[in-house]
Structures are given as structure tokens and as C-alpha cells.
N, C-alpha and C positions, 0 to 999 in steps of 0.2 A: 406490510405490517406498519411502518411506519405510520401511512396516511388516517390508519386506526387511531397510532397516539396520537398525533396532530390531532384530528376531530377531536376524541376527549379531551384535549389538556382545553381547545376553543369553547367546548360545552361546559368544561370542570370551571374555565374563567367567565362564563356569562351568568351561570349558577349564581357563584360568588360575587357577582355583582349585584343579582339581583337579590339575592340575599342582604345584603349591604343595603340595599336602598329601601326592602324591607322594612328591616331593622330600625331605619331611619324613622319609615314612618311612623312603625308603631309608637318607636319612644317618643314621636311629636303629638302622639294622641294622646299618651297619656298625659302629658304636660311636662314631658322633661325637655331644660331648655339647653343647652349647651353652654358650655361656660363662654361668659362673656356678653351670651347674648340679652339684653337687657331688660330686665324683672317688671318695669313701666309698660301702662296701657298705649295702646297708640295716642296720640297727641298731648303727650303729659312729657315733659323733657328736663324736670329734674325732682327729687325725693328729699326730702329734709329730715336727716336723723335724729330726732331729742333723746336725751341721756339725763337725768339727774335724779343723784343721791345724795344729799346735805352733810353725809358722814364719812365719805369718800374724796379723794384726791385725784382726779382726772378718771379717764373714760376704761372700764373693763377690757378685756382684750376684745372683746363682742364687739361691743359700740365702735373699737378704732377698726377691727376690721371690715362692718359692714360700711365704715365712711373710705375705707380704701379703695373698695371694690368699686363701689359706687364714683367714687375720682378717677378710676383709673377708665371708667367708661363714659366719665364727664355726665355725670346723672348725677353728681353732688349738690343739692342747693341748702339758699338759705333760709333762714325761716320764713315763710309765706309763700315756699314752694307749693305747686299744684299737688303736689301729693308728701304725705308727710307719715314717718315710721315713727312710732314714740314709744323706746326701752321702756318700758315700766318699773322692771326690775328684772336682774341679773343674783341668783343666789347659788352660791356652791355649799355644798354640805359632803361630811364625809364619816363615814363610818367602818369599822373592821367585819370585813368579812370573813378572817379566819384568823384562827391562833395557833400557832405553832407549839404541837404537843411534847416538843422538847423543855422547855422553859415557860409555857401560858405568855408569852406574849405576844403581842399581834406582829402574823405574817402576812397578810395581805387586809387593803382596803379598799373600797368604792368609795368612791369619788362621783356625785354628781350634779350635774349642773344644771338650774332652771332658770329659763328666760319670759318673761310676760309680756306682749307687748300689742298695742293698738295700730292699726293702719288705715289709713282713709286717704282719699283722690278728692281733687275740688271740695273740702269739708264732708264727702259723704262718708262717714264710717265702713270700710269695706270688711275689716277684721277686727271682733272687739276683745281682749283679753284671750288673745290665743295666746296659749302654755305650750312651750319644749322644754323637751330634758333629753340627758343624754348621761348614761353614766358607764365608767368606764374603771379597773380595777388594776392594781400596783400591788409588786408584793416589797416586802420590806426583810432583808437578811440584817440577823447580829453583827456584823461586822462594817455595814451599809447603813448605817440608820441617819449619817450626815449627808450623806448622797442621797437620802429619800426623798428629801424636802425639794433638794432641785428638781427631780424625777415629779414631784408632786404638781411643784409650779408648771413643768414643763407639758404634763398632760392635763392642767386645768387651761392651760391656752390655749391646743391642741383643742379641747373638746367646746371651748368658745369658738374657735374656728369653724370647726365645725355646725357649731349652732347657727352662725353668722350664713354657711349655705343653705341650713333648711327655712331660716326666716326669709331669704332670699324666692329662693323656691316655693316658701308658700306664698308668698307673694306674687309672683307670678300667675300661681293654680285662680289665685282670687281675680287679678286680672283678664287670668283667657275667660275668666264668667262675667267679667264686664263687658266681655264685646261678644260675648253668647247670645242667642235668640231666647228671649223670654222661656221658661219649664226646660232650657237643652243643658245637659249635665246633672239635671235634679234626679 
């Protein structure tokens, strides 16, 4: 009886493996890339972030995050890098999504945030005026309404973070189509 479990648990861990490597594949097909692994085409070795709003006081949490990311994988450049990301704009807006039918005033609200941005390698335009958003909702108690506003800030940076991965990511998608064969991915 034994030598039965022995075979399965050998069969049950090759399964698993192969599943595993799988899995790998598929997510490299679709273009998911592993964190860390880096958003630039091959032979392109650093990205230059521009940021600018004339009515603002240093960079959104967007713009410092995607300049972190990019330092921490030494892909940071300066201007005249071979490839270059340009924030366009960075908007948050927010509205109530519901009123609490105790007293009409607002118990929760969305919160969301849109980012516009340009991306081009060696001067060629690669991405023109691609839009994200992302929005996400907070509720608000009578008793909490001083505590909301931190709760506010702290998910309008949270959902820039997150922006900062899918501009990441789609940067990348736009890239494995620069080293695609002509009509492959269309």
C-alpha cells in the first residue's frame, strides 16, 4: 500500500510542477511581466519621466512613484533618454455615492482618478494620449468625518500607485509589439 502513496504524492508533485510552469507560460503570453522585470524594449537602458503642472507644488504620488520604480531597477534617466514617459495630467475627482437615509448626508463616496500620458522610444511616438482611471469608494460615519479626509488622502495615493503599475504594464504591452513581426498581435 504504501508504494501506491509514494507513486501518487511523485505524480501529485510533477502535475504541480507542470502546472506551475504552465501557468508561467500563459501569463508571458499575455504580456504579464513580473514585477521588477523591466517595462523597456531591448536595447533601450533608461526612460525619462516628465511631470508638469504650473499650479502645483511638486510631483503627484503617480509621477514619484513611477520615478521610484524605475531607480530602483536603475532605468531612471535624464532628459534625452532613449525613451521618454510624459504625465500629461494626473486628475482626481470625487463624488457621493450614497446618502445615509438617517440624516441625508453623505455616507459614502467615489473617489477617482485619471491619468493621460504620452510614451515614445528614440522620438517615435509609441503611445499617444493613453487614459486610466481607476476608482475606488470610502464611506464616511457621523462620528468619523475628521478621520475621512486622512482615509481620503490615503486611498487617492494608494489608487496613484496603482496607476503608476498599469502605466507601467502598458508600457511594456506596447513594447513586446516593438519587437513583434510586422501584422503579429493585430
Amino acid at each position: 500500500m504504501t508504494g501506491h502513496v509514494s507513486l501518487f504524492a511523485t505524480l501529485y508533485r510533477h502535475a504541480a510542477r507542470a502546472g506551475a510552469v504552465l501557468a508561467l507560460f500563459a501569463l508571458a503570453g499575455c504580456g504579464f511581466h513580473l514585477q521588477g522585470a523591466s517595462p523597456l524594449p531591448d536595447g533601450i537602458s533608461s526612460m525619462h519621466v516628465s511631470y508638469n503642472d504650473n499650479y502645483r507644488v511638486g510631483d503627484p504620488p503617480l509621477v514619484t512613484t513611477l520615478k521610484e520604480r524605475l531607480r530602483r531597477q536603475h532605468l531612471l534617466g535624464d532628459i534625452g533618454a532613449p525613451a521618454e514617459l510624459d504625465i500629461v495630467s494626473v486628475n482626481n475627482s470625487q463624488h457621493i455615492a450614497s446618502v445615509s437615509p438617517v440624516n441625508g448626508d453623505a455616507a459614502e463616496y467615489a473617489l477617482t482618478t485619471q491619468v493621460v500620458f504620452n510614451y515614445s522610444v528614440n522620438d517615435v511616438e509609441q503611445l499617444s494620449g493613453e487614459t486610466l482611471s481607476t476608482t475606488r469608494y470610502y464611506t464616511v460615519s457621523d462620528t468619523q468625518r475628521l478621520s475621512s479626509e486622512g482615509q481620503r488622502g490615503q486611498t487617492l495615493t494608494q489608487m496613484q500607485r496603482d496607476l503608476a503599475n498599469l502605466i507601467l504594464a502598458r508600457i511594456a504591452r506596447a513594447n513586446d509589439k516593438l519587437g513583434a513581426p510586422a501584422g503579429a498581435g493585430d
